[in-house]
C-alpha positions, 0 to 999 in steps of 0.5 A: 513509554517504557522504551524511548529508542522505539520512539518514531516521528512520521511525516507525510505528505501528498500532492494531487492535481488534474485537468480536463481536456475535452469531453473524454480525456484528464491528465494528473499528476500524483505526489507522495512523500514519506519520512520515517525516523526513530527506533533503528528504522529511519527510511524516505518513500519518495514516488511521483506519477503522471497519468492519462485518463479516457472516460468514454462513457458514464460506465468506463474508466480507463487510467494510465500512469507512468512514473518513478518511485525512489526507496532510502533505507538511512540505516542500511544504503544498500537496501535502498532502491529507484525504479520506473513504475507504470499501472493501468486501472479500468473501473467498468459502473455496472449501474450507479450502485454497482462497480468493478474495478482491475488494476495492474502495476510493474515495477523493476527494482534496481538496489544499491546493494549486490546480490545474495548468491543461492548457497546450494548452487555449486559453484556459486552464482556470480554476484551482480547488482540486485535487481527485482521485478515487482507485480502486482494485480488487483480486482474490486467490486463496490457497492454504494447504496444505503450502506457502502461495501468495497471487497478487493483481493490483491496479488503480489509477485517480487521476484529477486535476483538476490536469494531468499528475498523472492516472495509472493502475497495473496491478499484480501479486503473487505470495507464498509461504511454506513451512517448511524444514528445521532449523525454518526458515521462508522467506517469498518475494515478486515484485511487478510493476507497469505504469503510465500517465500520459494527460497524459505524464510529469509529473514533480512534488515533489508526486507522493503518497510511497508504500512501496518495497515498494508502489511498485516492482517488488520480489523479497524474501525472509525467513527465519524462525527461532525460537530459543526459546517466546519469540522468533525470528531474522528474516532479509531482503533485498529488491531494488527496481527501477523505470524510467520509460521516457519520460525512462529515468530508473531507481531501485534500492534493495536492503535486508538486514536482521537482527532478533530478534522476541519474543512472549509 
């Protein structure tokens, strides 16, 4: 309130569309869209894919997909980025609680920008357009029964050709959600991540914006209450915390947040 150049309007949408052919195969399409202004950090996420999937059995689910995601930082053009994507994800039912699911994504970043020369090299690199190589490898179990538990770990490797921004991130997830008394449903997640930056801390206007809630270590809770066939109360408070231990440079945010969700 105190602060109006912090002020941020976000705007958001998706687009999810699938259809079945036959008895094993379904083809889709994904669509997302996300639009950041406000505060010096004004950016547009686009990302479009189309997928294959191939369900042999009640137990397997196989997905392919193949697409492209296009990054525009409007403060600074040179950390924008294009890059093809592709991913695959198997989830194997062990019986109808129980499930696992692995995952994998490759994304080759090329930037507006040219890269940072590594200044310990004598004599320097050649400067050249940056390029990154993003991968990332995830495995899940779930668990749906009188309550549901989902625990992930996630593994981030972006190599840059552009010194000091090379980092790789660990990082782990536990979900649960379980219905309550008087109709009310409470849904709970703590994250915890672990990064490590090879070229030491590199700090940049440049570094890639992600989510609080895909970025941070977070706790969150929600609460869920419908208040008619149509319509529900939706409570939730997050708390999201981070600190970067070379320069002990710390972020803290905490959300509350009431709303009325409808469906028909």
């Amino acid at each position: 309130i105190r602060q109006p150049s912090e002020d941020t309007v976000i705007q958001s949408v998706v687009l999810d569309g699938s259809l079945y052919a036959g008895r094993y195969f379904d083809f889709g399409i994904l669509g997302r869209a996300r639009d950041r202004r406000g505060a010096g950090r004004d950016y547009t996420d686009l990302s479009a894919e189309a997928y294959v999937g191939f369900v042999p059995s009640a137990k397997v689910d196989l997905r392919l997909f193949a697409g492209a995601h296009r990054f525009l930082y409007w403060n600074s053009l040179a950390a924008s980025f294009y890059a093809p994507t592709g991913s695959i994800s198997v989830r194997y039912r062990f019986d109808k609680r129980h499930s696992m699911t692995v995952s994998g994504n490759y994304e080759p970043r090329l930037y507006n920008a040219r890269n940072f020369p590594n200044p310990n090299l004598d004599p320097p690199a050649v400067l050249a357009q940056r390029a990154d190589n993003v991968i990332t490898v995830g495995v899940s179990y779930a668990y749906r029964g009188p309550f549901v538990l989902t625990v992930a770990y996630s593994y981030i490797d972006s190599t840059s050709s552009s010194w000091g921004e090379t980092y790789q991130r660990h990082r782990g997830a536990l979900t649960a959600g379980v219905k309550l008394p008087w109709q009310w449903t409470f849904l709970g997640n703590v994250a915890f991540q672990w990064a490590l930056y090879p070229d030491g801390l590199f700090l940049s206007q440049d570094l890639n914006i992600s989510e609080d809630d895909e970025n941070q270590n977070a706790v969150s809770v929600k609460f869920v209450r419908p208040l008619g066939e149509h319509s529900a109360l939706d409570a939730r408070y997050a708390f999201y915390f981070n600190r970067l231990m070379t320069t002990d440079y710390t972020y803290l945010r905490q959300m509350a947040m009431v709303g009325l969700s409808a469906k028909w």
